[in-house]
N, C-alpha and C positions, 0 to 999 in steps of 0.2 A: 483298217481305217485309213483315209485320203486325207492331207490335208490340200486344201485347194485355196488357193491366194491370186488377187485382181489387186496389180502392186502399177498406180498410175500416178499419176506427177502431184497429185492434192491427196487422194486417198487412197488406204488399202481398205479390202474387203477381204477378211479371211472366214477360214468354216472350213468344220469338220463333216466328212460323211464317211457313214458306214460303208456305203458300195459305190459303184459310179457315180458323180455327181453331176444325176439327173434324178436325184433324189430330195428329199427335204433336206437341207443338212442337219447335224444332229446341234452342231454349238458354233454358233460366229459370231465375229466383231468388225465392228468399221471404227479405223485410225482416221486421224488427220497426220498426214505424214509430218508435216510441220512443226507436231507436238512429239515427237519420237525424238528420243537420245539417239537412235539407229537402228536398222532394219532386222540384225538379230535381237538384242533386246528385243524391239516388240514382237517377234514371235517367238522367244521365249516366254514373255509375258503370255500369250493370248496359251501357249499351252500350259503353261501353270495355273490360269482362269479357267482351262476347260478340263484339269488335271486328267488327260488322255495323249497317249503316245502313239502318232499316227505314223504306220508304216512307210505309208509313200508321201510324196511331196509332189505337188506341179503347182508352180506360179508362175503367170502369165505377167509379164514386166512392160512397161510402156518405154519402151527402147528398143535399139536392135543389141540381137543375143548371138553371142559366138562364142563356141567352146565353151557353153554352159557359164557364159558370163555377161554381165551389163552393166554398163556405167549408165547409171540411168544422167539423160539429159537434162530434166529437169531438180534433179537434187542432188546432194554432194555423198550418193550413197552410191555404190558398186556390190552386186549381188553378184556371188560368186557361189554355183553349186557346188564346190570342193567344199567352199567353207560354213554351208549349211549343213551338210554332212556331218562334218565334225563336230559343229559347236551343240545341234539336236541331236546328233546322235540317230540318222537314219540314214539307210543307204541307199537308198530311188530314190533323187530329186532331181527333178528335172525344172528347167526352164525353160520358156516359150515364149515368144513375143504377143503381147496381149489382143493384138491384133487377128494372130496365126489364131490365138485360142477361139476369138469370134468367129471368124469365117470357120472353123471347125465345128461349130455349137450351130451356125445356120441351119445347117438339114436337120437338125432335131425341131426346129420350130413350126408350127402351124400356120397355118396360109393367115388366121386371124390375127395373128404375131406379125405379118408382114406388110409395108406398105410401096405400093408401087411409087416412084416418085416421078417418074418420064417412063409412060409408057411407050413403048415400040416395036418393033415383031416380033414377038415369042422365038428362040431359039433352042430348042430344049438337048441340043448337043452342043450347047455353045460355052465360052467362059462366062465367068460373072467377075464383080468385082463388089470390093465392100470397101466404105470411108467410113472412118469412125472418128468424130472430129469430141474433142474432149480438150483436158490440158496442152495436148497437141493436136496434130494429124494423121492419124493414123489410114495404110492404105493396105489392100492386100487383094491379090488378083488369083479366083480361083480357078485355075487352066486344066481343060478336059486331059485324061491320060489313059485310053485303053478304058473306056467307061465310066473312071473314076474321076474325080474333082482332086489336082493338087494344088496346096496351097503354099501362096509365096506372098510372106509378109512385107510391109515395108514403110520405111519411119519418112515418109514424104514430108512431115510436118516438120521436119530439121533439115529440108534438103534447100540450098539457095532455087531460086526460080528466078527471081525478078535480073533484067537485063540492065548494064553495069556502063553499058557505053551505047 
């Protein structure tokens, strides 16, 4: 069993699934992060509500992730995979920038699921790129590699821009 979590600066969205989650999930919940004590607390709670012990973890975090950790920028919480590990008690958990997990989830979608917004000339060996504007701005740029699409997330929505002088 997976547990899968969309951990963003207002809400989480957690769920459980039996296999891949491109599946139904079997049991979730959506937080308002605001109303949480803290980040393990509430997914301790949400697995005591679903009383199942899921082997793996991946949650996707609205911040940037290094060495399995994040201070998320919009709230006074720091998710750290060492100490998800410990306190649930499973040993694959991984974190990803919620962004990374979008541009990952793209190719699973249907052409109906998609909408052009500027169209321009088709490049079908080219990069693409994805914004995902939410609590923040999320950007992520996915660059061709020997056939493949890699993805390189990136918290643009916390980066200065604006000119100072």
């Amino acid at each position: 069993m997976i547990l899968a979590g969309d951990i963003g600066g207002t809400k989480t969205n957690l769920a459980l699934f039996d296999q891949a989650p491109t599946a139904a999930p079997r049991f979730e919940r959506h937080y308002l992060n605001r109303d949480q004590h803290s980040f393990i607390d509430m997914v301790r709670h949400f697995l005591w509500d679903s009383g199942a012990q899921p082997h793996t973890v991946c949650f996707a975090v609205a911040g940037p992730v290094r060495d399995g950790r994040c201070a998320m920028p919009n709230l006074p919480w720091i998710i750290d995979a060492h100490t998800i590990r410990e306190a649930i008690k499973i040993d694959q958990v991984a974190l990803i920038n919620y962004v990374e997990a979008t541009a990952r989830g793209i190719f699973t979608l249907s052409s109906e699921q998609l909408m052009v917004v500027n169209p321009g000339m088709p490049d079908a060996t080219g990069n693409k790129a994805l914004i995902a504007a939410g609590t923040g701005l999320g950007e992520a740029i996915l660059f061709r590699d020997s056939g493949h699409y890699r993805v390189c997330p990136s918290e643009g929505g916390h980066a200065d821009f604006a000119l100072r002088t």
